[in-house]
C-alpha positions as CSV (number, residue, x, y, z in Angstrom):
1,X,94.4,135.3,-58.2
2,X,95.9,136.1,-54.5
3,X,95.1,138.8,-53.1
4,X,97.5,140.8,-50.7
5,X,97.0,144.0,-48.0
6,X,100.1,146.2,-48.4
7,X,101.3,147.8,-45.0
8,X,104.8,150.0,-44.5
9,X,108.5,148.2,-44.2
10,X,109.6,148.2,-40.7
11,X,111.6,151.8,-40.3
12,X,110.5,153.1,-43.4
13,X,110.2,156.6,-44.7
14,X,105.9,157.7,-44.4
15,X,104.3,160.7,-45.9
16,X,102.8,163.0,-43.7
17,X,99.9,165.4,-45.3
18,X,99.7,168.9,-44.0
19,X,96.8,169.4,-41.7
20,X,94.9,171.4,-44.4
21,X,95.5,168.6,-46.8
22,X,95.2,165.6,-45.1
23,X,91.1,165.1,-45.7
24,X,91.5,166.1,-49.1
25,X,93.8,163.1,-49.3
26,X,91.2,160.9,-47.4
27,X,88.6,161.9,-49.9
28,X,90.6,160.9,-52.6
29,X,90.2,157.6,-51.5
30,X,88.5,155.3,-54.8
31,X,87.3,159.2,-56.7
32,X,89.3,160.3,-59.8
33,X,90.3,163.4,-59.3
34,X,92.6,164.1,-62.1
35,X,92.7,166.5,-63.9
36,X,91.7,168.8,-61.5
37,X,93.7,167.5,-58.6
38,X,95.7,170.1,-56.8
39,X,98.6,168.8,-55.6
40,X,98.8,168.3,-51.9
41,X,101.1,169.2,-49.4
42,X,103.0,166.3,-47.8
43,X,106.0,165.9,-46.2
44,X,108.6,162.9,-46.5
45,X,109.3,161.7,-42.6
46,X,112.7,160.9,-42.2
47,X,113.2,160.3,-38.8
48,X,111.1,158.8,-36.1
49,X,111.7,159.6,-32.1
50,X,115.3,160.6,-33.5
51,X,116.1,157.5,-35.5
52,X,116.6,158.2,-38.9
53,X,114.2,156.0,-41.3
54,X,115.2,154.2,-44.2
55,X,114.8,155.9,-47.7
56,X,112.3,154.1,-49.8
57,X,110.3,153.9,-53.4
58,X,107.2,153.5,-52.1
59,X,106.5,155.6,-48.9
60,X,103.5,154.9,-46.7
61,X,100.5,157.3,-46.7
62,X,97.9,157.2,-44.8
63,X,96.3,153.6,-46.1
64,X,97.9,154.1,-48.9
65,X,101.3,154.7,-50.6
66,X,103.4,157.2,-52.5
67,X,105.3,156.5,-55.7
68,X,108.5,158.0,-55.9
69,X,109.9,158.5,-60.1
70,X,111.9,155.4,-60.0
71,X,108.4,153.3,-58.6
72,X,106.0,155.5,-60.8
73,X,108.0,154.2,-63.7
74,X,108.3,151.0,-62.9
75,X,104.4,150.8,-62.3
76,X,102.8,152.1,-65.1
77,X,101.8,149.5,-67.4
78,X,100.4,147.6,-64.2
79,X,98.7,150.7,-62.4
80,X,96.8,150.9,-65.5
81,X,93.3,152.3,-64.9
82,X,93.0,150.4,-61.5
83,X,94.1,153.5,-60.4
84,X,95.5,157.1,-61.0
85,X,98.9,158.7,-59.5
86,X,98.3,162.1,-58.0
87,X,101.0,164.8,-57.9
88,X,102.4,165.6,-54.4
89,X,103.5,168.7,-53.1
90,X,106.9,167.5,-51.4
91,X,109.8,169.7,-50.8
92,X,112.3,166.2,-50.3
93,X,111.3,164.3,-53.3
94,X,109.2,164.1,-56.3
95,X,105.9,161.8,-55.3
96,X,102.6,160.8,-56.5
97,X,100.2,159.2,-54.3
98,X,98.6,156.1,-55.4
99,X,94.8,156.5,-55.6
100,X,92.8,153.5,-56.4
101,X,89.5,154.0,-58.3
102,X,88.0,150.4,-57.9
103,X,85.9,150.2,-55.0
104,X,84.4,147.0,-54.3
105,X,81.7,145.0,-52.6
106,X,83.7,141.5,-53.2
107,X,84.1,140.9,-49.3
108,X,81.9,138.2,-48.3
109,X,81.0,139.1,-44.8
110,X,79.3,135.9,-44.2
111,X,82.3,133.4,-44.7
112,X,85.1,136.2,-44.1
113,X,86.3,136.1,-40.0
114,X,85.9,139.6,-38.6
115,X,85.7,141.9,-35.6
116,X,82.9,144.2,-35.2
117,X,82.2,147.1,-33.2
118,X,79.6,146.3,-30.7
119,X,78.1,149.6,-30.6
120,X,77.7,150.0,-34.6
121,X,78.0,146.6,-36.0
122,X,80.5,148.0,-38.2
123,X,84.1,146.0,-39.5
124,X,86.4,147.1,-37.0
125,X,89.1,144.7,-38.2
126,X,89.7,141.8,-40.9
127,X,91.1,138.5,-39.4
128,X,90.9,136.5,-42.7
129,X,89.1,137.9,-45.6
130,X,86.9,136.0,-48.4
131,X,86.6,137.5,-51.5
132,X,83.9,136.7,-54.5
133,X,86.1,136.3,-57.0
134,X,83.2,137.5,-59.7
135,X,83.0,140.9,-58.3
136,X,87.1,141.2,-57.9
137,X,86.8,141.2,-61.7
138,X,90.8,142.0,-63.1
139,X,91.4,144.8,-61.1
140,X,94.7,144.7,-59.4
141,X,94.2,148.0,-56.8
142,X,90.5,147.7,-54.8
143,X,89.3,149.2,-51.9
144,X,86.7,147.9,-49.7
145,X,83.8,149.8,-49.5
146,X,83.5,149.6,-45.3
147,X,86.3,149.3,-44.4
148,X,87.9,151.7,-47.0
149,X,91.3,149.4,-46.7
150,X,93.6,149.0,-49.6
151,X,94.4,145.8,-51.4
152,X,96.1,144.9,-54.2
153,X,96.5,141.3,-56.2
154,X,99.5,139.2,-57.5
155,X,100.2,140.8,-60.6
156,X,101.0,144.2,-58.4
157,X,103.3,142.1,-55.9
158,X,105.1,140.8,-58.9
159,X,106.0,144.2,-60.1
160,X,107.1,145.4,-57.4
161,X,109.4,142.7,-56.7
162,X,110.9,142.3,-60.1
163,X,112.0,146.1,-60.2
164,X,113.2,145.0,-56.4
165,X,110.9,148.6,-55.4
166,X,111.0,149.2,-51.4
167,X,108.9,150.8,-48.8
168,X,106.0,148.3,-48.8
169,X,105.6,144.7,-47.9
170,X,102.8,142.3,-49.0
171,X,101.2,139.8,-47.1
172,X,99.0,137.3,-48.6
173,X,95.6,136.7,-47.3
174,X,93.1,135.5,-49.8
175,X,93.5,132.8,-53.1
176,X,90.9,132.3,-55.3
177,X,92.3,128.2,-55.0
178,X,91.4,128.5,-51.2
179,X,87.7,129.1,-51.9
């Protein structure tokens, strides 16, 4: 298994909640909230200090991403129940942000590089991860519990790059052959 931390294309397309929708989002975070979700109000940036950014499938959000019909499709089977897709209020484009549900303790902090906060002790930052593969189990969409980043394995990557989806690149930083 590799596992990979998703982070926007260069001059990509991001999705920007509406101020009274943007914790609501947060919250989502690892929760299910179907089938009561309401969607929320988002909208598609298209230009950024008056360049105009590049249309994609998979817009950023927040530390997260959008799905746009052509991505949601071409996810399904993998999405699975690793995570649920969440109805966006968008006036450009019909979107569904990707919500994870797994939320793991798999980091091993011990052999894992990190920054810290001095004043907290808390992760400010992941240099180069290590994962226990055991409690990665099959999921293919985690979060971290602290911090709440998203990452995603091989068989995600693969899917996106056979239906040749944009928005989102994927860099590898952990193999279960490494450890």
């Amino acid at each position: 298994m590799i596992v990979f931390k998703p982070a926007p294309e260069d001059y990509a397309q991001s999705i920007l909640p509406a101020p009274a929708d943007s914790d609501r989002l947060m919250a989502a975070e690892g929760v299910r909230q179907l089938p009561h979700w309401v969607p929320a109000r988002v909208e598609l940036l298209k230009r950024d200090s008056g360049r105009f950014l590049k249309a994609v499938d998979m817009p950023f959000a927040l530390e997260s991403f959008a799905l746009n019909a052509r991505a949601k499709d071409a996810l399904a089977d993998v999405v699975g129940n690793d995570a649920e897709l969440l109805p966006l209020a968008c006036e450009d484009e019909e979107l569904w942000l990707l919500n994870p549900l797994h939320v793991s303790n798999a980091l091993d902090e011990k052999r894992s590089e990190l920054v810290r906060f001095p004043s907290s002790g808390r992760i400010a930052d992941i240099v180069r991860p290590v994962f226990d593969r055991r409690k990665l189990g099959d999921h293919r969409f985690f979060l971290l519990r602290q911090p709440r980043w998203l990452y995603v394995t091989d068989a995600v990557v693969e899917a996106v790059r056979e239906a040749k989806l944009t928005g989102v690149i994927f860099t590898p930083v952990w193999s279960d052959e490494a450890s």
